[in-house]
PyMOL Python script that loads the backbone (N, CA, C, O; Angstrom):
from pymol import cmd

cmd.read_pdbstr("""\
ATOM      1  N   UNK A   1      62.079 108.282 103.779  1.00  0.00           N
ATOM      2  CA  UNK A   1      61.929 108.024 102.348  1.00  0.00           C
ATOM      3  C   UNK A   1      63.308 107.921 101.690  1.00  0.00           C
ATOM      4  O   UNK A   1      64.252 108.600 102.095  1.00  0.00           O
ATOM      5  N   UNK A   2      63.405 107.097 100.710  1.00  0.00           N
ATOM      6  CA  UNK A   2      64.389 107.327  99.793  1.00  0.00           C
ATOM      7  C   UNK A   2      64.946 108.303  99.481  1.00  0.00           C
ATOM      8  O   UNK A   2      66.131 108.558  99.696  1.00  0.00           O
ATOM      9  N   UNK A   3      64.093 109.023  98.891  1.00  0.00           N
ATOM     10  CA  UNK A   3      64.282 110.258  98.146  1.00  0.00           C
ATOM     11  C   UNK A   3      65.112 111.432  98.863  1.00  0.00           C
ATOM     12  O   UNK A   3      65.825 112.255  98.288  1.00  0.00           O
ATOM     13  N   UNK A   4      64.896 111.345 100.067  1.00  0.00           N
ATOM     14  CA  UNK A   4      65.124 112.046 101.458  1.00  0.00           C
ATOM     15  C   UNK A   4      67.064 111.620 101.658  1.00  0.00           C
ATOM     16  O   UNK A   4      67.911 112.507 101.551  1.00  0.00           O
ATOM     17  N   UNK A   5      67.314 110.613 101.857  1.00  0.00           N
ATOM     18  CA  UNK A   5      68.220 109.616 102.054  1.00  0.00           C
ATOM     19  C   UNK A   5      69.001 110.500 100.732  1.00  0.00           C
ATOM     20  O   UNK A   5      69.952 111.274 100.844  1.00  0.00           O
ATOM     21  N   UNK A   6      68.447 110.206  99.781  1.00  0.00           N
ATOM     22  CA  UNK A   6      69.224 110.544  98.593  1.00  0.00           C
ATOM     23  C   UNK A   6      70.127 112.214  98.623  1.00  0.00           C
ATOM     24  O   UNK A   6      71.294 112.517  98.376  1.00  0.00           O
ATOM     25  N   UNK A   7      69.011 112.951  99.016  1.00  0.00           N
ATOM     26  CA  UNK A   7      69.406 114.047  98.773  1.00  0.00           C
ATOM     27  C   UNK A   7      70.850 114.549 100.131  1.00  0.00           C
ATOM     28  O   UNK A   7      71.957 115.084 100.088  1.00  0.00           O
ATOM     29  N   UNK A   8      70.155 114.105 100.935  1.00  0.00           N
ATOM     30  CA  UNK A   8      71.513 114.593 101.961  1.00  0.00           C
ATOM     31  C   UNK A   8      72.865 113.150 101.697  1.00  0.00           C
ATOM     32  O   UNK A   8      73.993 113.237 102.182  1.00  0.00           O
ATOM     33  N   UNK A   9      72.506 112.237 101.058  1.00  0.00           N
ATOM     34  CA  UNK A   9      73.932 111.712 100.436  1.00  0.00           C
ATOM     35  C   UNK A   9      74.406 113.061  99.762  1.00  0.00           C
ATOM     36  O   UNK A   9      75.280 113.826 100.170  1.00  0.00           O
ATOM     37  N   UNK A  10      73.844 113.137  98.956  1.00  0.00           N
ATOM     38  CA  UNK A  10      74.412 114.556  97.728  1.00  0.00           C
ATOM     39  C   UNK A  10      74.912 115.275  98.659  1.00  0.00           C
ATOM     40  O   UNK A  10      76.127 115.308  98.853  1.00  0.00           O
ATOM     41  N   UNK A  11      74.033 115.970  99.386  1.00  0.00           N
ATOM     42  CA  UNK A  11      74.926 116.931 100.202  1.00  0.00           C
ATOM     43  C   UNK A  11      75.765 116.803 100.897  1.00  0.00           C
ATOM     44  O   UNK A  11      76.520 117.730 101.189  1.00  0.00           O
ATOM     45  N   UNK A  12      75.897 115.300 101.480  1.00  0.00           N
ATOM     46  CA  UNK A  12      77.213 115.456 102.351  1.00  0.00           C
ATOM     47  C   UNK A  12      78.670 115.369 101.532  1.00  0.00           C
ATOM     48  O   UNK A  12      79.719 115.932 101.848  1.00  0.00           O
ATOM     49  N   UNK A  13      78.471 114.668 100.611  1.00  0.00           N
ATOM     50  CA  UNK A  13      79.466 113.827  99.797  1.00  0.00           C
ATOM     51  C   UNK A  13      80.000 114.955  99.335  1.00  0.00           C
ATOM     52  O   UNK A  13      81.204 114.751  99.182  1.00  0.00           O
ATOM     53  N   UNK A  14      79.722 116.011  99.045  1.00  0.00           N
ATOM     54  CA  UNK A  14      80.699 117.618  98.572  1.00  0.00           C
ATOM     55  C   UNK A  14      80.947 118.191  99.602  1.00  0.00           C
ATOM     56  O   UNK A  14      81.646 119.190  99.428  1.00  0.00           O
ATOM     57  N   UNK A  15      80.573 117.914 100.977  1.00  0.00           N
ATOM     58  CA  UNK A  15      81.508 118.821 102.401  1.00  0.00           C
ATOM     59  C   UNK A  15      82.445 117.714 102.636  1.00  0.00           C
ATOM     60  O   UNK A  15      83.656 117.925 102.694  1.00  0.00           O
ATOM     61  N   UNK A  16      81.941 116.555 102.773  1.00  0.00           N
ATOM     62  CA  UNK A  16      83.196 115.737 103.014  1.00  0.00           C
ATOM     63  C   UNK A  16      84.676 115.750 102.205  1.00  0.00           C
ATOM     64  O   UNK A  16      85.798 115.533 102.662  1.00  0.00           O
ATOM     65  N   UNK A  17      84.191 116.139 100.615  1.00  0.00           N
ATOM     66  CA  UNK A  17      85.484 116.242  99.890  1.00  0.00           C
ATOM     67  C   UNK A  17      86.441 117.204  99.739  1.00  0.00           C
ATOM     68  O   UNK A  17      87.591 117.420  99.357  1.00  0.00           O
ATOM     69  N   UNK A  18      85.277 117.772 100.293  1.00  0.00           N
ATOM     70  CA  UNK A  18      85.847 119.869 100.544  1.00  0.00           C
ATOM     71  C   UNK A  18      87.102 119.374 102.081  1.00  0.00           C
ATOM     72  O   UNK A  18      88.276 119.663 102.309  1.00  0.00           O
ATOM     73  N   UNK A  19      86.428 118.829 102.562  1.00  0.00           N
ATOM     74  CA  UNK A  19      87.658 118.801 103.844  1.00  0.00           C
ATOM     75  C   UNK A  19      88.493 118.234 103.950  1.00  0.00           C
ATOM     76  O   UNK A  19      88.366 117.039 104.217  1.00  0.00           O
ATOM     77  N   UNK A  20      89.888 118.872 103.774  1.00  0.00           N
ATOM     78  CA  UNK A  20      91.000 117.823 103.728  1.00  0.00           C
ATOM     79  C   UNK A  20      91.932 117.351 104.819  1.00  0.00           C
ATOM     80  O   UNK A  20      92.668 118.052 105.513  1.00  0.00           O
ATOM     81  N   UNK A  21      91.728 115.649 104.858  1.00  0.00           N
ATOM     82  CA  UNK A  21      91.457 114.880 106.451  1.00  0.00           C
ATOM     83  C   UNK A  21      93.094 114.182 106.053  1.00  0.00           C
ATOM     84  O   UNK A  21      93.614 113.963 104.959  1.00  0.00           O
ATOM     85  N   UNK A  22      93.579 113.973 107.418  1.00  0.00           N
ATOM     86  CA  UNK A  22      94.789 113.699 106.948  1.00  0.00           C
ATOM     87  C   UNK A  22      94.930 112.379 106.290  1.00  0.00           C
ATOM     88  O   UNK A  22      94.141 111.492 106.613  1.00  0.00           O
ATOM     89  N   UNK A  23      95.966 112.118 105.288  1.00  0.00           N
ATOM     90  CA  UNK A  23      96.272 111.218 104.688  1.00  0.00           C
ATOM     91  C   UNK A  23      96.836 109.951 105.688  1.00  0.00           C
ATOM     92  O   UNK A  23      98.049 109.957 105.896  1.00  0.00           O
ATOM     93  N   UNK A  24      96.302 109.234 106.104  1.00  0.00           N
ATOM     94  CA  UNK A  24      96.684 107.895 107.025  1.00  0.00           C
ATOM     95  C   UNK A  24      97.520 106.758 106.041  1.00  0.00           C
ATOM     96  O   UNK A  24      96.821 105.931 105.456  1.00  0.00           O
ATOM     97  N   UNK A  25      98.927 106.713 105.866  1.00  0.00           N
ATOM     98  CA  UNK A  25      99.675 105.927 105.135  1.00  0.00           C
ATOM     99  C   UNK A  25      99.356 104.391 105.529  1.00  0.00           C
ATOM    100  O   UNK A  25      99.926 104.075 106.573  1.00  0.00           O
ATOM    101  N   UNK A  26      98.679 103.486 105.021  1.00  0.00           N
ATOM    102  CA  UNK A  26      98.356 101.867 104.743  1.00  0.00           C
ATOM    103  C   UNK A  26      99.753 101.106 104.624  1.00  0.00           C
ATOM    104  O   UNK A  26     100.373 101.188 103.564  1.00  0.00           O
ATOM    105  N   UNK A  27     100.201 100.452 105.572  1.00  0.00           N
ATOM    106  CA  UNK A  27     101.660  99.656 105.589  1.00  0.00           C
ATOM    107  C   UNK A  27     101.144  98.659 104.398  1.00  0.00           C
ATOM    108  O   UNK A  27     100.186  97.886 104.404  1.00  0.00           O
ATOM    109  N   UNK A  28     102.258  98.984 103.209  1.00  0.00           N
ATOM    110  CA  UNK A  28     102.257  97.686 102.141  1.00  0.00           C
ATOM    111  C   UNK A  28     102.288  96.515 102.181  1.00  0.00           C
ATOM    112  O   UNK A  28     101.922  95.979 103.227  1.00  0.00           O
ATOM    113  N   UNK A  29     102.757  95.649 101.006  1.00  0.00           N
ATOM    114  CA  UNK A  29     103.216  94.177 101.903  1.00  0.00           C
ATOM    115  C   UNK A  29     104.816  94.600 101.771  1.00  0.00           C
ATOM    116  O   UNK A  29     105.497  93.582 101.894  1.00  0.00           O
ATOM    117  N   UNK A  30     105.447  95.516 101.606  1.00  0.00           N
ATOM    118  CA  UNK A  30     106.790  95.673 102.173  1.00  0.00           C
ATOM    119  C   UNK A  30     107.094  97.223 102.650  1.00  0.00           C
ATOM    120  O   UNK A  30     107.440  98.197 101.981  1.00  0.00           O
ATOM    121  N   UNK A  31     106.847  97.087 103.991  1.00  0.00           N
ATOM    122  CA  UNK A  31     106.832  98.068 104.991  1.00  0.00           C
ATOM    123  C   UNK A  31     107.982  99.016 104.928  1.00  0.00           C
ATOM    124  O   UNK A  31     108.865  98.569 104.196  1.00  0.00           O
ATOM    125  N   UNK A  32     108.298 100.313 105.512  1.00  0.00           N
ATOM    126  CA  UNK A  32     109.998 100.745 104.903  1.00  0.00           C
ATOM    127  C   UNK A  32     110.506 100.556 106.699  1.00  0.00           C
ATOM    128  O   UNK A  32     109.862 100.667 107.742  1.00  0.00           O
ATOM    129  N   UNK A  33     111.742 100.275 106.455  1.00  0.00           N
ATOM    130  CA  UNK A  33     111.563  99.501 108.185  1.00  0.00           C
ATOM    131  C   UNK A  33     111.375 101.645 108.933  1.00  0.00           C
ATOM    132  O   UNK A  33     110.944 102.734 108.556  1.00  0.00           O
ATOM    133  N   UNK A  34     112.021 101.036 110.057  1.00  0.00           N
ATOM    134  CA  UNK A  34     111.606 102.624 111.242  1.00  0.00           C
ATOM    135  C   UNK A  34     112.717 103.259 111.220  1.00  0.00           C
ATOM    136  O   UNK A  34     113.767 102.809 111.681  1.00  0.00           O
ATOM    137  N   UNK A  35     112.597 104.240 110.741  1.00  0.00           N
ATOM    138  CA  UNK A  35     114.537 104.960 110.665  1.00  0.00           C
ATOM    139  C   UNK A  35     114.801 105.063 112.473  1.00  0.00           C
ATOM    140  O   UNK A  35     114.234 105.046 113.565  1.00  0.00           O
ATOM    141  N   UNK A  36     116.033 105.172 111.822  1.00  0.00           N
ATOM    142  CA  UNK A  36     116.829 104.984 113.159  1.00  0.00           C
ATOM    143  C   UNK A  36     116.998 106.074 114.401  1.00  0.00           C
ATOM    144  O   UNK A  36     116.049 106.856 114.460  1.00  0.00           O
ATOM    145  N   UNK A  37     117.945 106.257 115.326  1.00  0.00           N
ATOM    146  CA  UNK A  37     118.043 107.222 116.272  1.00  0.00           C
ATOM    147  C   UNK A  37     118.760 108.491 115.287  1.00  0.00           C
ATOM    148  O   UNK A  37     118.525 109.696 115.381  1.00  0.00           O
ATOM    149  N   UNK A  38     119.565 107.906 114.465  1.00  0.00           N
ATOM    150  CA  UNK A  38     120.668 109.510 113.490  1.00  0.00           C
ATOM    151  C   UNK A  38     120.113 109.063 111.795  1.00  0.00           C
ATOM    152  O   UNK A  38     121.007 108.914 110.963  1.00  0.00           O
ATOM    153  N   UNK A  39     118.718 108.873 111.368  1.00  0.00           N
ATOM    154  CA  UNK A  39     118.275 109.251 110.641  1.00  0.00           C
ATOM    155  C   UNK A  39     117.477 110.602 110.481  1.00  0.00           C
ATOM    156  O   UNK A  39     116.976 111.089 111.494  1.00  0.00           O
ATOM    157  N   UNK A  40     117.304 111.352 109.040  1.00  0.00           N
ATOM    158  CA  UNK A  40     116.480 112.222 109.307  1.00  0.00           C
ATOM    159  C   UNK A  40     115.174 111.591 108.825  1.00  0.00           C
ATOM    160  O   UNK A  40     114.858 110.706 108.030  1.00  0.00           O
ATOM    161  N   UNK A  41     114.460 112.563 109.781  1.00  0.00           N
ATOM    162  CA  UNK A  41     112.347 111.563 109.305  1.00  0.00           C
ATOM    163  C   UNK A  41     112.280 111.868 107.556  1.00  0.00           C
ATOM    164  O   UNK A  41     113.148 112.477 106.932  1.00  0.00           O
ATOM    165  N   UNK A  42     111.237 111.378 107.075  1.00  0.00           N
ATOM    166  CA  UNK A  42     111.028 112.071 105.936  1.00  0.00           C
ATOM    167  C   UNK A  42     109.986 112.683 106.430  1.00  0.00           C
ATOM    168  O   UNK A  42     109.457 112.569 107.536  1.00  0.00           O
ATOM    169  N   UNK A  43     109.614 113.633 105.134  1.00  0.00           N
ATOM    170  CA  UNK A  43     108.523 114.514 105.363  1.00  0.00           C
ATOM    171  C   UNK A  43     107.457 114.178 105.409  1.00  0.00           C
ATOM    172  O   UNK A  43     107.298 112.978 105.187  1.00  0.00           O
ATOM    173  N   UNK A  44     106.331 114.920 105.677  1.00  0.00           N
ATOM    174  CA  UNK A  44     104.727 114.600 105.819  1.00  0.00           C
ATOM    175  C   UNK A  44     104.328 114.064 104.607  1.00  0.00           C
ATOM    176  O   UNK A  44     104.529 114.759 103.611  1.00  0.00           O
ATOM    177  N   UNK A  45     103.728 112.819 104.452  1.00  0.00           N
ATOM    178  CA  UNK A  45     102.636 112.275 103.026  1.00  0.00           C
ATOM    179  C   UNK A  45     101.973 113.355 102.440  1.00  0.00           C
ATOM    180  O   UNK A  45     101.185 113.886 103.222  1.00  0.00           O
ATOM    181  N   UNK A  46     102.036 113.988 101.050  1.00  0.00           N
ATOM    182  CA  UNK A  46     101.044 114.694 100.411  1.00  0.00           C
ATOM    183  C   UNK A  46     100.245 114.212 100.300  1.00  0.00           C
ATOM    184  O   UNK A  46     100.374 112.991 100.203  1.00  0.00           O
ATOM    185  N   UNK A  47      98.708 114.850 100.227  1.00  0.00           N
ATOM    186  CA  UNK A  47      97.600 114.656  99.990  1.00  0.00           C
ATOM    187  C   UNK A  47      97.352 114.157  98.384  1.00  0.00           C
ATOM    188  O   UNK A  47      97.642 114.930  97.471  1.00  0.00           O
ATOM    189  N   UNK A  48      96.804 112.832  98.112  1.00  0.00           N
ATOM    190  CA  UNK A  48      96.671 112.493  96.766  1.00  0.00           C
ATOM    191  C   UNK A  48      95.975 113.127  96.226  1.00  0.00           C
ATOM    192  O   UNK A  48      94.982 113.374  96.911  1.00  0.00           O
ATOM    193  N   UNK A  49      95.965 113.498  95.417  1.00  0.00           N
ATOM    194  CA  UNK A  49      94.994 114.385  94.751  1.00  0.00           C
ATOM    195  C   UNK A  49      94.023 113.820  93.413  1.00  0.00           C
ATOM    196  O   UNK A  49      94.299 112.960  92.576  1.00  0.00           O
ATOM    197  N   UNK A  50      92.741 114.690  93.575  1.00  0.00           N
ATOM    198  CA  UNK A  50      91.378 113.497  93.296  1.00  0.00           C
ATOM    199  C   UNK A  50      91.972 113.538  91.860  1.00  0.00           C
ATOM    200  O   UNK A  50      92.788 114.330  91.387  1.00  0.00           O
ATOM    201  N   UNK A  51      91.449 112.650  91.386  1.00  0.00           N
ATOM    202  CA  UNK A  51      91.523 112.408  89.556  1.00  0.00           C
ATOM    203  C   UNK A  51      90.422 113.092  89.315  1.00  0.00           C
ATOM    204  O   UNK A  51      89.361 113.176  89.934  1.00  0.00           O
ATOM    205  N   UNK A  52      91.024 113.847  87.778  1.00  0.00           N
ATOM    206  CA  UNK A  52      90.183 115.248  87.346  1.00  0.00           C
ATOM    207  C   UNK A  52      89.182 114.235  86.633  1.00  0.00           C
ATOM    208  O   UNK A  52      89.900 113.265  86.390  1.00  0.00           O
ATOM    209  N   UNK A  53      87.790 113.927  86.133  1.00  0.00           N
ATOM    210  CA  UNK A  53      86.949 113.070  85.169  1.00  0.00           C
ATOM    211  C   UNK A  53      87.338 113.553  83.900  1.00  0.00           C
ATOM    212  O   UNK A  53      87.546 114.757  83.754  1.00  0.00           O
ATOM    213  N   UNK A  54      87.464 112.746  82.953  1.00  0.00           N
ATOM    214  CA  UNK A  54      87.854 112.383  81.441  1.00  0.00           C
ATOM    215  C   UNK A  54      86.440 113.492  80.845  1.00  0.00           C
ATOM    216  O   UNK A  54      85.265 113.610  81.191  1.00  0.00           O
ATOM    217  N   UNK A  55      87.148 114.034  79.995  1.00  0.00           N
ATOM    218  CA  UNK A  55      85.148 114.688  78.673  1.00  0.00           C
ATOM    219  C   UNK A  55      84.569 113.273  78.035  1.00  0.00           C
ATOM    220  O   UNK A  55      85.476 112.586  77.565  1.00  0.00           O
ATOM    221  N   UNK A  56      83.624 112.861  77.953  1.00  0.00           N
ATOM    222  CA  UNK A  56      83.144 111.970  77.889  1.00  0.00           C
ATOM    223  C   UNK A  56      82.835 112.290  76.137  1.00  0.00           C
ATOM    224  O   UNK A  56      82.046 113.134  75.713  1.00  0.00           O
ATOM    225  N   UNK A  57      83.427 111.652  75.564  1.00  0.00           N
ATOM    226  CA  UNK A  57      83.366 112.035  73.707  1.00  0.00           C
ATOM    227  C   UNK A  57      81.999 111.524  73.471  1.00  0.00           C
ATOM    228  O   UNK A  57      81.500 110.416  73.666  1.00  0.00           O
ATOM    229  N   UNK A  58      81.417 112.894  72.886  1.00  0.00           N
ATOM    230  CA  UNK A  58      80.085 112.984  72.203  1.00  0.00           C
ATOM    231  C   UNK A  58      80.124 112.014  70.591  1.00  0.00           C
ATOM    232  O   UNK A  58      81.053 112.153  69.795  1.00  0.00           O
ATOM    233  N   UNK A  59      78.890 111.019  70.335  1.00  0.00           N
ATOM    234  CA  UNK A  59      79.111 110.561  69.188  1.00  0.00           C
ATOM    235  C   UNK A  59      78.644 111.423  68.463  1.00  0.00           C
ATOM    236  O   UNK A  59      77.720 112.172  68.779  1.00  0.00           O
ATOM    237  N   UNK A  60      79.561 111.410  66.816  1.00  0.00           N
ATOM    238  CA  UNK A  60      79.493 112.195  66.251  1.00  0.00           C
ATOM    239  C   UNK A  60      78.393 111.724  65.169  1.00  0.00           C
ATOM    240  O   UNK A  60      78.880 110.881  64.417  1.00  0.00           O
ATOM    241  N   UNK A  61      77.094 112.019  64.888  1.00  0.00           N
ATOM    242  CA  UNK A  61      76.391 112.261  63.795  1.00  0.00           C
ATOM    243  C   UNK A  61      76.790 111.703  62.403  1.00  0.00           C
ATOM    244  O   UNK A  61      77.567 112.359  61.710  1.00  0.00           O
ATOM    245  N   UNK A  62      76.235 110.384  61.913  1.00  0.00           N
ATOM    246  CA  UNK A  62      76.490 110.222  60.340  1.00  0.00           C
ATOM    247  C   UNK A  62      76.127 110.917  59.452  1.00  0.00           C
ATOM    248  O   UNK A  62      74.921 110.864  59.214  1.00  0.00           O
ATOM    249  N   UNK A  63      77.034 111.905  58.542  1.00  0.00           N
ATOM    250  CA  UNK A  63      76.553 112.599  57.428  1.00  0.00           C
ATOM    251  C   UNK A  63      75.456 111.872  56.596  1.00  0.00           C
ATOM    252  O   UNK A  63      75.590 110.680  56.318  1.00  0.00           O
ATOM    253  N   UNK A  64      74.347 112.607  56.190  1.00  0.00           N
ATOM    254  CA  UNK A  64      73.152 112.071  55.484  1.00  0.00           C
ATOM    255  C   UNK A  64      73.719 111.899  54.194  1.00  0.00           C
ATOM    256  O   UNK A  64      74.351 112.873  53.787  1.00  0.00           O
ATOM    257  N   UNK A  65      73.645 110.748  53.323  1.00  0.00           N
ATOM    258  CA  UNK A  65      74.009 111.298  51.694  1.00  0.00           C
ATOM    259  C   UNK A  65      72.673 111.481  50.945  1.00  0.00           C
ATOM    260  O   UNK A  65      71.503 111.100  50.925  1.00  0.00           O
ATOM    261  N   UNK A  66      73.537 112.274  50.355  1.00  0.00           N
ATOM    262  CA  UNK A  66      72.525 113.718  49.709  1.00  0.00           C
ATOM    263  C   UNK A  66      72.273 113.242  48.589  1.00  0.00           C
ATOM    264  O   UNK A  66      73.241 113.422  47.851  1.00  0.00           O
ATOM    265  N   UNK A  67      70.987 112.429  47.809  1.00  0.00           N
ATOM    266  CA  UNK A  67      71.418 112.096  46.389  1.00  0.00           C
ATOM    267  C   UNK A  67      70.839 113.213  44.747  1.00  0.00           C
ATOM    268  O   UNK A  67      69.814 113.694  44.266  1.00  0.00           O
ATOM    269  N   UNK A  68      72.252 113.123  44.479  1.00  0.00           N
ATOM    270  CA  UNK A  68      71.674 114.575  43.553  1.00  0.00           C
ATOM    271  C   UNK A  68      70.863 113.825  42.329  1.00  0.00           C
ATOM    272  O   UNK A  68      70.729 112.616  42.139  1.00  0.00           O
ATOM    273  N   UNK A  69      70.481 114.685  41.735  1.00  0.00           N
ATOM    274  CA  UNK A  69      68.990 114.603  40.887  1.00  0.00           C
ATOM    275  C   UNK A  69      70.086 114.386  39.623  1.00  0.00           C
ATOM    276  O   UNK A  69      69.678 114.229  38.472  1.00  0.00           O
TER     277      UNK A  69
END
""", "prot")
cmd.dss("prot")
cmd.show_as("cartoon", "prot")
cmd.util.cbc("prot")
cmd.orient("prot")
């Protein structure tokens, strides 16, 4: 069933994000060439880190006008 399907998406999709898998660097279209024999390496790629979600702005209510007597 669908419904079935659905629910263990949900569940996997929060262990998968929980586990942090190494970052595999994607060669650009300008590669950095291969350091040499008396270069030093650089260090390990940090892990990008997820984008926090925006508060989603509540619309705010038009004041009623009140008409006085």
């Amino acid at each position: 069933m669908k419904v079935e399907s659905t629910f263990i998406y949900l569940i996997m999709i929060p262990s998968l994000i929980s586990i942090p898998e190494p970052q595999i660097p994607t060669p650009g279209p300008n590669p950095l060439p291969s350091p040499g024999p008396g270069t030093v390496p650089d260090p390990a790629p940090q892990p990008v880190p997820e984008p926090v979600p925006l508060p989603i702005p509540q619309p705010v209510p038009a004041p009623i006008p009140q008409t006085v007597p």
